[in-house]
C-alpha positions as CSV (number, residue, x, y, z in Angstrom):
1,X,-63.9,149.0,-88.9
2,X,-64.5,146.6,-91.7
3,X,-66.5,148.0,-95.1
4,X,-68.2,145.4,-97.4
5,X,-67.6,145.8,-100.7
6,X,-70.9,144.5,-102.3
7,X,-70.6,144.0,-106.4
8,X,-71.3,142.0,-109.5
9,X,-75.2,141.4,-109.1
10,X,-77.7,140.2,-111.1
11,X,-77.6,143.4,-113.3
12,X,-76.5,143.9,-117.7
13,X,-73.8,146.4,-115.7
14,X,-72.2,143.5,-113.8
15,X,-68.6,144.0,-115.6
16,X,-68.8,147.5,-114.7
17,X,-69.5,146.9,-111.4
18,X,-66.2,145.0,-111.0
19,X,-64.2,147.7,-112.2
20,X,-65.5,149.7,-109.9
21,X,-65.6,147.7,-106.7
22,X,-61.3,146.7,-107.5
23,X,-60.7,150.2,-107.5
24,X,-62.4,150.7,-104.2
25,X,-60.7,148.1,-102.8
26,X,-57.2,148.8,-104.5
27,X,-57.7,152.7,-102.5
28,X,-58.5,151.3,-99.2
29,X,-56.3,149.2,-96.5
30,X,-56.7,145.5,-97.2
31,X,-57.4,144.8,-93.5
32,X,-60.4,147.7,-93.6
33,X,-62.5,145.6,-96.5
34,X,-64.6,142.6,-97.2
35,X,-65.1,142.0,-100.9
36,X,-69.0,140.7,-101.4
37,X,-69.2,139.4,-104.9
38,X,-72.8,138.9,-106.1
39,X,-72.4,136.0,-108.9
40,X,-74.9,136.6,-112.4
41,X,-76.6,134.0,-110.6
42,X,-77.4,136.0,-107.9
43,X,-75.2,133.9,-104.9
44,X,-72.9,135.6,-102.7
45,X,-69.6,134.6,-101.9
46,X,-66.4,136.2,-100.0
47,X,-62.9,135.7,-100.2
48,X,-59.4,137.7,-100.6
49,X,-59.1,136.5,-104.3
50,X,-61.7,138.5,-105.3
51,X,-59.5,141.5,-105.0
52,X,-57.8,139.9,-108.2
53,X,-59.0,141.2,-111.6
54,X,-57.0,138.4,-113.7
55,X,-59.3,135.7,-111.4
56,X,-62.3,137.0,-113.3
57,X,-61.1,135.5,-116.7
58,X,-62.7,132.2,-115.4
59,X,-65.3,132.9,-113.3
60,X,-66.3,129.2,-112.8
61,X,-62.6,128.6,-111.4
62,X,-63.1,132.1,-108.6
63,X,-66.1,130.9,-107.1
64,X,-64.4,127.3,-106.1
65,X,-61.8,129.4,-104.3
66,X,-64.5,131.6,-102.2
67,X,-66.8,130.9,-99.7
68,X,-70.6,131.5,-100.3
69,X,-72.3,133.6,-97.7
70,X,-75.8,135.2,-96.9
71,X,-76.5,138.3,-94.8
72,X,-79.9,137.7,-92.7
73,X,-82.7,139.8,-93.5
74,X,-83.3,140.8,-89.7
75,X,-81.4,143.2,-87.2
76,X,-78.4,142.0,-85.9
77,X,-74.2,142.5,-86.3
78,X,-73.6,142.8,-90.0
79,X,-72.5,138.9,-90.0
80,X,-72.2,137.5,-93.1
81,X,-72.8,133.4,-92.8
82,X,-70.9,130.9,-94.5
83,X,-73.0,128.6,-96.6
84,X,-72.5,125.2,-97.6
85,X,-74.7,123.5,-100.0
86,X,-73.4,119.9,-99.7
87,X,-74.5,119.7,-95.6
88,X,-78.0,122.0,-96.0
89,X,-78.4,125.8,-95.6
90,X,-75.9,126.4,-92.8
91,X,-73.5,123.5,-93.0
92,X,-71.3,122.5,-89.7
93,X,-73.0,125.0,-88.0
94,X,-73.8,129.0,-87.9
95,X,-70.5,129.7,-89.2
96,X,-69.5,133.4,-89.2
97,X,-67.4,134.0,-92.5
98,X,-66.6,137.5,-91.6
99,X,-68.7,140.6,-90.4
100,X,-68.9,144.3,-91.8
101,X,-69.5,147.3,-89.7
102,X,-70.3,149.2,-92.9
103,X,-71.6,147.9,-96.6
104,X,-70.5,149.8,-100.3
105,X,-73.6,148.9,-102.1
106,X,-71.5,149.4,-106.0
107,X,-74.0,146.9,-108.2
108,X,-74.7,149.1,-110.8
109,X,-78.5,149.3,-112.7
110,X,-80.9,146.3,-111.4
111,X,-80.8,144.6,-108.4
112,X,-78.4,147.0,-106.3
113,X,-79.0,151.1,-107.1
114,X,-82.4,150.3,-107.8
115,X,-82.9,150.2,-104.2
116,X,-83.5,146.6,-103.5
117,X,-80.1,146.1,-102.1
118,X,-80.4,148.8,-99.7
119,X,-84.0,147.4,-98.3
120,X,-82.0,144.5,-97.5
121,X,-79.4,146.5,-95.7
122,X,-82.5,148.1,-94.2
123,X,-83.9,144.9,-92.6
124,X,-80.3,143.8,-91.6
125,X,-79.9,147.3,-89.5
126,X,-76.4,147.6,-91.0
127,X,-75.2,150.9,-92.2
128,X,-74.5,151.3,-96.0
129,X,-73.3,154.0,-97.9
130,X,-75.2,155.9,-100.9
131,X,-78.4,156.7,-101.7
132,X,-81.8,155.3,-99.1
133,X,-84.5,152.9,-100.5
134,X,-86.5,155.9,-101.7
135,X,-84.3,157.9,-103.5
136,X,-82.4,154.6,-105.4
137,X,-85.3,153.4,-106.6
138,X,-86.6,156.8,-108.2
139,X,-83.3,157.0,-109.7
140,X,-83.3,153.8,-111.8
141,X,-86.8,154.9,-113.3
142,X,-86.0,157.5,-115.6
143,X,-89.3,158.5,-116.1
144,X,-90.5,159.3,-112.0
145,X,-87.0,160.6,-112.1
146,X,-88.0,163.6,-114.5
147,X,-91.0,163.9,-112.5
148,X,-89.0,165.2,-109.5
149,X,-86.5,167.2,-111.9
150,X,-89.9,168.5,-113.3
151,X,-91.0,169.7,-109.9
152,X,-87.9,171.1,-109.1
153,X,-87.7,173.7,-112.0
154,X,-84.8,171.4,-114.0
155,X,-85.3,171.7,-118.0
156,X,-86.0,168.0,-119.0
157,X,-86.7,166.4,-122.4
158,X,-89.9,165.2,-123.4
159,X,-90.5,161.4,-124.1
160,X,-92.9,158.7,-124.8
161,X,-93.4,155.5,-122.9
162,X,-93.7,152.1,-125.2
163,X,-95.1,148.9,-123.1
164,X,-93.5,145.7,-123.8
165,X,-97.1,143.8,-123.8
166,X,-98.2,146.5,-126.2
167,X,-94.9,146.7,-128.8
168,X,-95.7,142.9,-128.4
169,X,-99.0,142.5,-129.0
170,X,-99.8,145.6,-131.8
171,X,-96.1,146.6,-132.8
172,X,-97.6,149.1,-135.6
173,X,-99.6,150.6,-133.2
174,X,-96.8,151.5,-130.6
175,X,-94.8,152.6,-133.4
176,X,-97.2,155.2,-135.0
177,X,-98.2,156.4,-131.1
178,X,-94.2,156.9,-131.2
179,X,-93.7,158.8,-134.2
180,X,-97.0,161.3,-133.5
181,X,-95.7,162.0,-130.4
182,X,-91.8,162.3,-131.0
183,X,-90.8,162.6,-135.1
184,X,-87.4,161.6,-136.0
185,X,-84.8,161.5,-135.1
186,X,-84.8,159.8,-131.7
187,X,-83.5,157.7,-129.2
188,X,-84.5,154.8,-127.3
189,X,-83.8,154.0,-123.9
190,X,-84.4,151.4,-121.5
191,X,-86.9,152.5,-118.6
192,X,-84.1,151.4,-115.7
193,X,-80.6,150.6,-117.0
194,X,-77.5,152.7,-117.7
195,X,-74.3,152.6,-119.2
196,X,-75.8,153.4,-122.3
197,X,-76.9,149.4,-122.6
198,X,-80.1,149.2,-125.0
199,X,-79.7,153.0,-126.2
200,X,-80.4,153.2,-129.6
201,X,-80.3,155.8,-132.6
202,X,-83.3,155.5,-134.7
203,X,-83.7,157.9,-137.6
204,X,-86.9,156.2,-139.3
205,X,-89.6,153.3,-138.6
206,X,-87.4,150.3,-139.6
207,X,-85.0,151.6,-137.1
208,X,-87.5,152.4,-134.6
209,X,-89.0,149.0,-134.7
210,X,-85.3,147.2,-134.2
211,X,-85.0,149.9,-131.6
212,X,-87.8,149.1,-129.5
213,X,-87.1,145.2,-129.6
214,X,-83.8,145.8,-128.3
215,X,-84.9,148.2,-125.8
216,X,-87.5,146.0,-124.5
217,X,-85.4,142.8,-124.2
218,X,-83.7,145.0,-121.0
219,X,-86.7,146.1,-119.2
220,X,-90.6,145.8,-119.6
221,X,-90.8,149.4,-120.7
222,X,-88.5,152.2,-122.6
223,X,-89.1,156.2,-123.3
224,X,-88.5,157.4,-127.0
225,X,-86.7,161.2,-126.7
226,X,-86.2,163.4,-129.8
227,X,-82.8,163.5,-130.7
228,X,-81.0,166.3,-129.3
229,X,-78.4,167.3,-132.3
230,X,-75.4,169.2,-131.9
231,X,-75.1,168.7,-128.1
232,X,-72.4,167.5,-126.1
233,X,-72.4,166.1,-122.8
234,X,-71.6,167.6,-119.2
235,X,-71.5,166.0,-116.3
236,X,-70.7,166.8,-112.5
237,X,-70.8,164.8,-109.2
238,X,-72.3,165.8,-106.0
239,X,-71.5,164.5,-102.5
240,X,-73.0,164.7,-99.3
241,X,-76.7,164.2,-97.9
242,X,-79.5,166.9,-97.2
243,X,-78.1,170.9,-97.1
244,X,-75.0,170.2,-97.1
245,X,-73.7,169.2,-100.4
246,X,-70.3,169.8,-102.1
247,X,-70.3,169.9,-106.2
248,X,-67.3,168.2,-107.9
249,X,-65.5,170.1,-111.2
250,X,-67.7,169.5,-114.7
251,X,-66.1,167.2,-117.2
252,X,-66.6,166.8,-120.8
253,X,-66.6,162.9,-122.8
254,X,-64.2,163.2,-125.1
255,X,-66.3,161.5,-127.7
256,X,-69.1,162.6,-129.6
257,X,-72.3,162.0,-129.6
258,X,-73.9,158.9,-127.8
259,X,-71.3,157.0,-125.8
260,X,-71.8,153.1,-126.5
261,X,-70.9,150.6,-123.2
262,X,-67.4,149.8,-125.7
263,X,-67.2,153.9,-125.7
264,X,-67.2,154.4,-121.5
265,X,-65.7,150.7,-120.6
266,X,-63.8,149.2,-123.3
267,X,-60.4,149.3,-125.0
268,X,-59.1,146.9,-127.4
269,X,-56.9,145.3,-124.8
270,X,-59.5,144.9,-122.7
271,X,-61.3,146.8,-119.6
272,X,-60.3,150.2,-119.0
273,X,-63.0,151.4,-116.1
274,X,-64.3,154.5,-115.7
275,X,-61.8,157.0,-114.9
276,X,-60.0,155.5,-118.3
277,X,-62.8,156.6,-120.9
278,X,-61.8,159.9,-123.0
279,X,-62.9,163.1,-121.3
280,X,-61.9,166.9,-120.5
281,X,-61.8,168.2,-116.9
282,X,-62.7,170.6,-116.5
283,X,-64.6,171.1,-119.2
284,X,-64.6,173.4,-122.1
285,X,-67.3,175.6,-121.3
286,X,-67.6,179.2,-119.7
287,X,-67.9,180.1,-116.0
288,X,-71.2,181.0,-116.1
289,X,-72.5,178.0,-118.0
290,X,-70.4,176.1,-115.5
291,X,-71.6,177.8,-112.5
292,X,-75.2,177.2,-113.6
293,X,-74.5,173.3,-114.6
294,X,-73.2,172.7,-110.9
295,X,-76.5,174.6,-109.6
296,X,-79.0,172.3,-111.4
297,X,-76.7,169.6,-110.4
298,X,-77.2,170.1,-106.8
299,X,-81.3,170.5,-107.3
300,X,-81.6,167.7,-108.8
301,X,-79.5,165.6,-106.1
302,X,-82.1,167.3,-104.1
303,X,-85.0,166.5,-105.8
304,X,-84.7,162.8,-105.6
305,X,-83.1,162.8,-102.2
306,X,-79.7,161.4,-103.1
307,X,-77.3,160.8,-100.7
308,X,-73.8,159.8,-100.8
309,X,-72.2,160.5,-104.0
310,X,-74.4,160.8,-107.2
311,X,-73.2,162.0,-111.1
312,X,-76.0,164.4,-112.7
313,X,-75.3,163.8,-117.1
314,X,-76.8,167.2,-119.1
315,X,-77.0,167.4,-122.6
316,X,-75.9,171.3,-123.3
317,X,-76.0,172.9,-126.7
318,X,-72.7,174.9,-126.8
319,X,-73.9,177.9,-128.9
320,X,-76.9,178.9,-127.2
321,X,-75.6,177.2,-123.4
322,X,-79.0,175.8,-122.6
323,X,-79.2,172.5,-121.4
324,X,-81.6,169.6,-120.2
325,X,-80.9,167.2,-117.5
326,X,-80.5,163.9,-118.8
327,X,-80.2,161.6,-115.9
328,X,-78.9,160.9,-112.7
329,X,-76.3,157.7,-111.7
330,X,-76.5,157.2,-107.9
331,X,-73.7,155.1,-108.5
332,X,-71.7,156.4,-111.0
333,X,-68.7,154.2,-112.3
334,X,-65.9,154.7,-110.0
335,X,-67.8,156.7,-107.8
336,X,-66.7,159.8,-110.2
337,X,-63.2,160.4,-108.2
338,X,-62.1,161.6,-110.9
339,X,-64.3,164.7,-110.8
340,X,-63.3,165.2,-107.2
341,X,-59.7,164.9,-107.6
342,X,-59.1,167.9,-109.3
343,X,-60.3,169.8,-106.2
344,X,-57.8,167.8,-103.7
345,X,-60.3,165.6,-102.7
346,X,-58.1,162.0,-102.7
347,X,-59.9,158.7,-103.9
348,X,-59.9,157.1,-100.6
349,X,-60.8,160.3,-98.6
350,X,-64.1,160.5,-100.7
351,X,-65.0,156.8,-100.0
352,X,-63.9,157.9,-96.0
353,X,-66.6,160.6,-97.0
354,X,-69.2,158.2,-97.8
355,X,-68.7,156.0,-95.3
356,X,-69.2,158.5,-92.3
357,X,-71.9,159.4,-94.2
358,X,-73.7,156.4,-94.2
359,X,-73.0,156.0,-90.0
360,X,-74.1,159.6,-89.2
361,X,-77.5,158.7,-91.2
362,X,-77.7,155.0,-89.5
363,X,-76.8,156.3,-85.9
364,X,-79.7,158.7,-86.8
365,X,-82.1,155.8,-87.9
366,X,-81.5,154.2,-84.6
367,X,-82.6,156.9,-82.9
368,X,-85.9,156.8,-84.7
369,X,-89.1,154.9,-83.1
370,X,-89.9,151.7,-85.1
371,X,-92.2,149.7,-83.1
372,X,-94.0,150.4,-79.9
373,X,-93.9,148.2,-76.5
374,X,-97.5,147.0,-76.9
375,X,-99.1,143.8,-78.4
376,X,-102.9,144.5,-79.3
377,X,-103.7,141.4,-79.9
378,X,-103.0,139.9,-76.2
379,X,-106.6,141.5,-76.0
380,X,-105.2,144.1,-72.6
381,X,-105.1,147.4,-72.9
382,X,-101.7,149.1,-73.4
383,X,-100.4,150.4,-70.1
């Protein structure tokens, strides 16, 4: 059974996105995967060297050593076609570069866990792994996403929406609506990214204002939440689909305070990936406040209806141990092994996890009635 590894994408996150499709790959046999690298451009292309981290340091030179390929946007056998630009659309024929049985949606933020990539997926009838169309796109909108956590019962901060047209148009305005409606300290935040790209500190108007612009070049709206100070930050994984659900060990960022893109990705020698950032597992909290962490973990994977593997973030204040939900990554940077690991769950048995996963749900999607055998329009009645 061949996987395809989809990555990259048209997405701020596209570096992380890398990091975490090699270490799928690196986990999994070579003759069991099909890396699908979506350029910043948006083409796709295939091609053994994009296992290769070192062929990313020239981008422009990895691309002439791939083939570019398109998967159809209709049922059929999870083909992926060759491409070839210099003899039209589908040059020397409908050339098959290779076909998956499975596909690893891993494009982080826009264009890929926002649920567009999965609708494509969708149309193409091939299984894929992670969250449906429904529940992906919830999850990149973080204010319908504490909607459901509302209606579930989860503790969720309260936040204000600013408009791009309207911080545009009558900046002094959104910024006043802002402060009656938040005070300071706060942070701003993107509507649909992760990451931490485009979060911002702001402690008074000047701030705010600098805020705002850079929180609106990402997305056409952002929420404004009062600053939650001391806190740290817990997270914890869940895996599985429906009622049956399994809840990975918490952890605790090592870091204080908000964690920057540099904070979670970066070292000063250069990428570092998710499971290389700073953090405690299990973390250094009590049983009870841990037992109630992985509770609210699960309802909220519930309330969106995740499936796969999803990481719930909290924002706990370690004196009093209450906590809000602060979001929900339905695909978290290296798929959060590292929160399963401690519990003997191996990196490539949790990606065997997902994958049967996503064929139990699409064996159960074929079984479902689509379309019906009659054509109104021939002007007979149906038989």
């Amino acid at each position: 059974m061949s996987t395809g590894v989809f990555f990259g994408g048209r997405s701020v996150e596209h570096e992380v996105s890398v990091i975490t499709a090699l270490q799928v790959m690196a986990a999994l046999p070579r003759d069991d995967t099909t890396p699908v690298y979506i350029a910043k451009s948006g083409a796709w292309y295939t091609g053994d060297v994009l296992r290769e981290l070192d062929a990313y340091r020239d981008v422009d030179a990895l691309l002439q050593r791939c083939t570019r390929v398109t998967l159809r946007p209709e049922p059929g056998d999870g083909a992926l076609h060759a491409l070839d630009s210099r003899r039209g659309l589908l040059g020397g024929g409908d050339r098959v570069a290779a076909s998956i049985d499975v596909a690893m949606p891993l494009v982080h933020g826009t264009f890929g866990e926002d649920g567009t990539l999965q609708g494509l997926f969708e149309l193409a009838g091939v299984a894929y792994t992670g969250c449906g169309v429904a529940a992906a796109a919830v999850s990149m909108d973080k204010r319908a996403t504490k909607a459901m956590f509302r209606s579930a019962g989860l503790p969720v901060l309260d936040d204000v929406m600013a408009l791009r047209r309207a911080f545009l148009a009558e900046p002094q305005s959104v910024l006043r609506d802002v402060e009656r409606g938040t005070g300071y300290p706060v942070f701003v935040k993107p509507l649909s990214l992760g990451s931490s790209i485009g979060v911002t500190r702001a402690a008074d108007s000047e701030s705010l204002h600098l805020a705002l612009t850079t929180a609106l070049t990402y997305d056409t709206a952002c929420i404004v939440e009062r600053a939650q100070e001391p806190v740290v930050e817990i997270n914890c994984a869940v895996l599985g689909r429906e009622d049956q659900v399994r809840i990975s060990v918490c952890e605790q960022p090592a870091s204080s305070g908000l964690l920057t893109y540099e904070d979670k990705y970066l070292t000063k020698g250069g990428v570092k990936g998710a499971k290389g950032a700073q953090r405690v597992i299990p973390a250094p909290i009590s049983a009870s406040l841990t037992q109630r962490i992985q509770d609210a973990a699960a309802t909220a994977f519930h309330a969106i209806g995740a499936e796969g593997v999803a990481r719930v973030d909290f924002l706990v204040d370690a004196e009093s141990e209450r906590f809000v939900v602060n979001e929900i990554n339905t695909i978290p940077g290296s798929l959060s092994f590292y929160l399963w690991e401690p519990a003997g769950l191996a990196f490539v048995d949790l990606i065997g996890e997902l994958i049967e996963l996503a064929r139990r749900r699409h064996e159960e999607r074929r079984a479902t009635t689509f379309s019906i055998d009659t054509w109104l329009l021939s002007g007979r009645p149906p038989s």
